[in-house]
MIFIDO-875825 format. One record per residue: residue number from 1; chain; x, y, z of N, C-alpha, C in turn. Coordinates in steps of 0.05 Angstrom, whole numbers. Example, Ala and Ser with C-alpha at 12.3 -4.5 7.8 and 13.67 -1.06 7.14 Angstrom:
2
R  pos  unit  n_east  n_north  n_up  ca_east  ca_north  ca_up  c_east  c_north  c_up
R  1  A  264  -114  156  246  -90  156  264  -66  156
R  2  A  257  -45  142  273  -21  143  258  1  157
***
This chain:
202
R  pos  unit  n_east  n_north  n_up  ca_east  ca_north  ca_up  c_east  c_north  c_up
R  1  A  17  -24  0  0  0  0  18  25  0
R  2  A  7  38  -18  27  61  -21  12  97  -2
R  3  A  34  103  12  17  130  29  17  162  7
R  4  A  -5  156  15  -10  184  -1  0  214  1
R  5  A  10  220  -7  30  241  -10  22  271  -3
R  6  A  26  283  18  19  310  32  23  331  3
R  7  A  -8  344  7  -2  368  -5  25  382  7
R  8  A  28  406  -23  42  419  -18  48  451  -26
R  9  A  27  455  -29  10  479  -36  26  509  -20
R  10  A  23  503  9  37  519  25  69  522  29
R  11  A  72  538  37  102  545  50  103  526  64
R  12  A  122  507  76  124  491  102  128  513  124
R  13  A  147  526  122  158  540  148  157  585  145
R  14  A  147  590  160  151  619  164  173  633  177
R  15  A  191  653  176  202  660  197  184  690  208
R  16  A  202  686  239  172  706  257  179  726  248
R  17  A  200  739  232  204  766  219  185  776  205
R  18  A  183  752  188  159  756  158  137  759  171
R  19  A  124  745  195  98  746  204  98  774  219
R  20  A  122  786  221  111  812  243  99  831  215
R  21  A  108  828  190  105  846  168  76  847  164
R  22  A  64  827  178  42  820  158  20  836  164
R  23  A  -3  848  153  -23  854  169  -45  844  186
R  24  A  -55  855  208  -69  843  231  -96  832  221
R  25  A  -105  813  226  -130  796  224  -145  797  256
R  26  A  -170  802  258  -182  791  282  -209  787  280
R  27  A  -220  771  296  -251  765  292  -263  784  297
R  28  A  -284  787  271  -308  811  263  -333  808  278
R  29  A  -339  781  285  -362  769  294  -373  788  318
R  30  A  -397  774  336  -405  769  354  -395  761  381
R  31  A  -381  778  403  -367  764  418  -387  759  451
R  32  A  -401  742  454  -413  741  492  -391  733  512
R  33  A  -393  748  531  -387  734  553  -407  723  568
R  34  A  -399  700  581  -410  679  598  -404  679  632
R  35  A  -416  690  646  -398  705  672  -418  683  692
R  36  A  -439  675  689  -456  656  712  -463  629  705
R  37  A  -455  608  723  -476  575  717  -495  582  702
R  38  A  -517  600  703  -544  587  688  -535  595  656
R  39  A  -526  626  654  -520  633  628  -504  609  611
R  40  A  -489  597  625  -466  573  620  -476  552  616
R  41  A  -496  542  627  -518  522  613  -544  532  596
R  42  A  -546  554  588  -562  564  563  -543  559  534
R  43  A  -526  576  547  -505  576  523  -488  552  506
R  44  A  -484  532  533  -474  506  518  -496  495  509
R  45  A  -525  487  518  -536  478  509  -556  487  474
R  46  A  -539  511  470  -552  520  442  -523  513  424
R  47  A  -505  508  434  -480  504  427  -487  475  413
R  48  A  -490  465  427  -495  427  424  -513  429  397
R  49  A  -525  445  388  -545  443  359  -526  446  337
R  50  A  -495  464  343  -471  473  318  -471  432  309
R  51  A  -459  440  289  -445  414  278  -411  424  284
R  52  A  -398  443  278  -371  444  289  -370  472  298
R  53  A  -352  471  315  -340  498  324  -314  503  334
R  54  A  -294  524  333  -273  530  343  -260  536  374
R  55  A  -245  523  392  -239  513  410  -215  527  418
R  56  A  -217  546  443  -189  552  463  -192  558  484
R  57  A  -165  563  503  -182  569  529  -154  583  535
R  58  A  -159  599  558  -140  618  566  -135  619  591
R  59  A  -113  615  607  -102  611  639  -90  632  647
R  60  A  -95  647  664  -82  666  677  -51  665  688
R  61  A  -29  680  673  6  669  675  1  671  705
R  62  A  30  656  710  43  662  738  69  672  726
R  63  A  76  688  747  109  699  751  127  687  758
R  64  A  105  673  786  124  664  806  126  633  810
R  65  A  149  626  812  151  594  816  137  586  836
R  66  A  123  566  831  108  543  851  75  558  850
R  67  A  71  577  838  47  587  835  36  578  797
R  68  A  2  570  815  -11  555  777  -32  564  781
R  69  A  -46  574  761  -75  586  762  -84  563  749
R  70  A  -112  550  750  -130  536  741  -131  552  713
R  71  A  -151  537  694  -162  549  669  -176  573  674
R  72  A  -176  598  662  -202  617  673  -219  622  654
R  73  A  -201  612  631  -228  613  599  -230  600  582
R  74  A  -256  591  572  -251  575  539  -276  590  525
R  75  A  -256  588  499  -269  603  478  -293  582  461
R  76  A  -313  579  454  -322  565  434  -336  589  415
R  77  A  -331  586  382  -331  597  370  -350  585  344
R  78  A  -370  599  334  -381  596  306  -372  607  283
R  79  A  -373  610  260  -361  629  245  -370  658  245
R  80  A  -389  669  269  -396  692  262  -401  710  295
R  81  A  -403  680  316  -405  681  338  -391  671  358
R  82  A  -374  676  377  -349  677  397  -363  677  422
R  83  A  -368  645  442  -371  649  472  -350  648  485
R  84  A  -345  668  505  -321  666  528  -332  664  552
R  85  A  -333  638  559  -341  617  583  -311  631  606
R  86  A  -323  647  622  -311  654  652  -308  631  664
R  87  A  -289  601  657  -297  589  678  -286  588  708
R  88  A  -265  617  712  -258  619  743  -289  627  753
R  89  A  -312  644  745  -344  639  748  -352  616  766
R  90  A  -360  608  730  -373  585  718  -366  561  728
R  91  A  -347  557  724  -337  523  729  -337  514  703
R  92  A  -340  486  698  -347  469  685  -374  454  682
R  93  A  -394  474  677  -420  461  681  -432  438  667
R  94  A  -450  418  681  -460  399  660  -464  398  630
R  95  A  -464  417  619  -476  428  593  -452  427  587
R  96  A  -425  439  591  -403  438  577  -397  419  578
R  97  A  -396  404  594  -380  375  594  -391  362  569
R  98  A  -424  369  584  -435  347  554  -430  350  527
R  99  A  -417  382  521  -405  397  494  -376  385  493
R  100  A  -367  391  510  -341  370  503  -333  346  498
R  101  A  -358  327  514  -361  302  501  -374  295  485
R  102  A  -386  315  467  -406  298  451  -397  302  423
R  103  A  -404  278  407  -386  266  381  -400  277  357
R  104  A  -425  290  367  -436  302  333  -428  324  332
R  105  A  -407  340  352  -406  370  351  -379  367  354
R  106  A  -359  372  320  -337  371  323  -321  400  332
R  107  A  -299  396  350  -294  420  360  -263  419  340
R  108  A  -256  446  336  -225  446  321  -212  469  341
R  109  A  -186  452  352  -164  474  364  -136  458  362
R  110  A  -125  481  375  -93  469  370  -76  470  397
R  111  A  -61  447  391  -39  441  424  -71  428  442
R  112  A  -86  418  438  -110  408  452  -103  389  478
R  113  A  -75  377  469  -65  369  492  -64  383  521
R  114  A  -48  400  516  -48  427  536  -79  440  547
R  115  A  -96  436  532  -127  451  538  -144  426  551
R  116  A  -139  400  543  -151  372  562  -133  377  583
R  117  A  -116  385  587  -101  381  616  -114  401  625
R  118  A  -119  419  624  -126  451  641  -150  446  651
R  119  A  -174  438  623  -192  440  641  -203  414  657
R  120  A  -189  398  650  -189  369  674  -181  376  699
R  121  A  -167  397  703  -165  409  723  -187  422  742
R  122  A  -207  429  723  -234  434  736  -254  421  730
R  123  A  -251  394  725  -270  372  725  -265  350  700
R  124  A  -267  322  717  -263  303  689  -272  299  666
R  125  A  -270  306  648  -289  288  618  -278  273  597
R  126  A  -284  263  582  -279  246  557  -290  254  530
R  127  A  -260  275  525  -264  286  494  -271  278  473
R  128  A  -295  292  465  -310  274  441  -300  291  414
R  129  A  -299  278  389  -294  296  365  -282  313  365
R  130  A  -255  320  362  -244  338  367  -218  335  344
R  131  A  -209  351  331  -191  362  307  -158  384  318
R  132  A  -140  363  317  -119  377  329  -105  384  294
R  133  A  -104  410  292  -89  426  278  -67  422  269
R  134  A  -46  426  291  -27  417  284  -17  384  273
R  135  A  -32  375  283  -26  348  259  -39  350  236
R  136  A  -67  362  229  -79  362  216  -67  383  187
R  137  A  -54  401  203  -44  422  175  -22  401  167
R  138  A  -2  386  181  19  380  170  4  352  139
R  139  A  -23  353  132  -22  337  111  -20  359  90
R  140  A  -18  389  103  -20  398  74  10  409  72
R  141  A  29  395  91  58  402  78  61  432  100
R  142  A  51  437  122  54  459  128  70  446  159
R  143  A  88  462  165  101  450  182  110  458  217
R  144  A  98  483  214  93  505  238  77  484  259
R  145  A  73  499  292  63  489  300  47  505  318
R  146  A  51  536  317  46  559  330  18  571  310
R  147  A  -4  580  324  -29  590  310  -20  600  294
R  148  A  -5  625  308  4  651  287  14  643  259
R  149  A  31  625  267  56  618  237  33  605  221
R  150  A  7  577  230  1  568  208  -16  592  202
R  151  A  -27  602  211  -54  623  204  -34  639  185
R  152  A  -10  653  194  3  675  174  15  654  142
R  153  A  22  628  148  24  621  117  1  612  95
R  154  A  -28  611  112  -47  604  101  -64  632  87
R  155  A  -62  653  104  -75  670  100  -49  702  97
R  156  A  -45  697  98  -22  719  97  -28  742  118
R  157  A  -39  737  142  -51  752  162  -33  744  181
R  158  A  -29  766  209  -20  756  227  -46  769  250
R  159  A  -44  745  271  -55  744  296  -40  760  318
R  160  A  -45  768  331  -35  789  348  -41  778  375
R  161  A  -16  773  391  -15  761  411  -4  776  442
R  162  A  -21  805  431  -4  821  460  -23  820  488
R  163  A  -46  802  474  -58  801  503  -57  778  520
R  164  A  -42  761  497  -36  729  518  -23  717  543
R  165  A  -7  744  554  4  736  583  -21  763  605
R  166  A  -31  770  598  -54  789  614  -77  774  635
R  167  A  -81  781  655  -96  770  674  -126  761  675
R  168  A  -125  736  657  -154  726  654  -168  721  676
R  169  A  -167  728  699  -184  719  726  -194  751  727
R  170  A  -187  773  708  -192  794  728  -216  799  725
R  171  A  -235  812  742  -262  821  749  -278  830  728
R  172  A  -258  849  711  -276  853  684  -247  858  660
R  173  A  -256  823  641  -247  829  621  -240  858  599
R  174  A  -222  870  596  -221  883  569  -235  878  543
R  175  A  -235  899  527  -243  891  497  -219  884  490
R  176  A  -194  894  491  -177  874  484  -173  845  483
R  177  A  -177  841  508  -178  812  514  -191  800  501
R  178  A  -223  807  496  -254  797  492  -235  791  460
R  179  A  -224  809  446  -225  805  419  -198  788  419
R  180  A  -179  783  428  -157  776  429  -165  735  427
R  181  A  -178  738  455  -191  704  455  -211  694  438
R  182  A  -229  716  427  -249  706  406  -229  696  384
R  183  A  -213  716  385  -200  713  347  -184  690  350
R  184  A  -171  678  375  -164  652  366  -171  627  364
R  185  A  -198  625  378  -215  608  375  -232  598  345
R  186  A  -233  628  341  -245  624  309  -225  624  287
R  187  A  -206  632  288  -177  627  276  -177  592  271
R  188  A  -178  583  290  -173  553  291  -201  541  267
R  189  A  -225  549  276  -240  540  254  -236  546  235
R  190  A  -231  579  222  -232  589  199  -211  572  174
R  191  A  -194  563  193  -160  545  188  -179  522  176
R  192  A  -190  505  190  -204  481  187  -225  483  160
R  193  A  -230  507  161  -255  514  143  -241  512  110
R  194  A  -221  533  121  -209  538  90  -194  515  80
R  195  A  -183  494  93  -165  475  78  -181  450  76
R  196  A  -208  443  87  -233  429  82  -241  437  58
R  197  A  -242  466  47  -250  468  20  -232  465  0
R  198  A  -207  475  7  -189  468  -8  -179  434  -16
R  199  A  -178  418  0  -181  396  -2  -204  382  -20
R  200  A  -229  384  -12  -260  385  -28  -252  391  -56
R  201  A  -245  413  -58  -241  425  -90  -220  406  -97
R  202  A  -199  385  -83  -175  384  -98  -153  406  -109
***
């Protein structure tokens, strides 16, 4: 049996020089926040009707050695609509879990390894349907492993990552923030979206 041979359509590799050149991309959509349990089981449970959606979550840094913050956010994302689940709030409500486990609602993110550890941290589940990126771009010959780099050789856009060490526990999110976490949640689908068609088309 012979293996089928990775597109190669794309650049394999970016350097971060070229991506600082590039111009800024961010999600246009709809962004909610999710700040209480009940809103948090409204919301996942209209979630569960998507057939796919885009997947991240965001932990508040530490400075200091021997200090770890729990998860304080995950993004789930439509192509037009962005929820940011507070779950230092929220928690991990029934309704999410059941979004995370359930197999007709595929979720797409990247490093997912890292995002099942975090929020297992605030309660167990068993990830259903889920699309890791980074393995997934490398059939099209793309070889990055960082949002930014695949998003900047697919789209010639760069993501802007100055809000990613900023304090996701704090009392009231920024619009920075708000747009900073939407855009990479839907980043991750938009990625999935476009090389699904491209693929489709041949």
């Amino acid at each position: 049996m012979t293996r089928q041979k990775k597109m190669s359509i794309f650049n394999p590799t970016i350097e971060k020089s070229a991506v600082s050149q590039l111009p800024t991309v961010s999600f246009a959509g709809r962004i909610i926040t999710i700040d209480s349990e009940a809103e948090a089981e409204r919301a996942a449970r209209a979630l569960l009707k998507e057939s796919i959606l885009g997947i991240d979550t965001e932990t508040r840094p530490s400075f200091r050695k021997g200090v770890h913050y729990k998860v304080s956010l995950l993004q789930l994302s439509t192509a037009d609509t962005c929820f940011l689940f507070r779950l230092c709030r929220t928690g991990l409500t029934d309704a999410l879990v059941e979004l995370l486990e359930n197999s007709n609602v595929k979720k797409i993110g990247l490093s997912l390894h890292d995002d099942f550890h975090a929020l297992k941290e605030r309660r167990t589940f068993t990830p259903g349907s889920f699309v890791e990126l980074q393995k997934y771009v490398s059939d099209f010959g793309i070889e990055e492993m960082s949002l930014q780099k695949i998003y900047a050789i697919i789209f010639g856009e760069r993501i802007s990552k100055s809000q990613q060490l900023t304090n996701w526990d704090a009392d009231v999110l920024t619009d920075k923030q708000k747009l900073y976490a939407a855009t990479d949640a839907w980043s991750c689908l938009n990625i999935y979206n476009h090389l699904e068609q491209l693929k489709n088309n041949k």
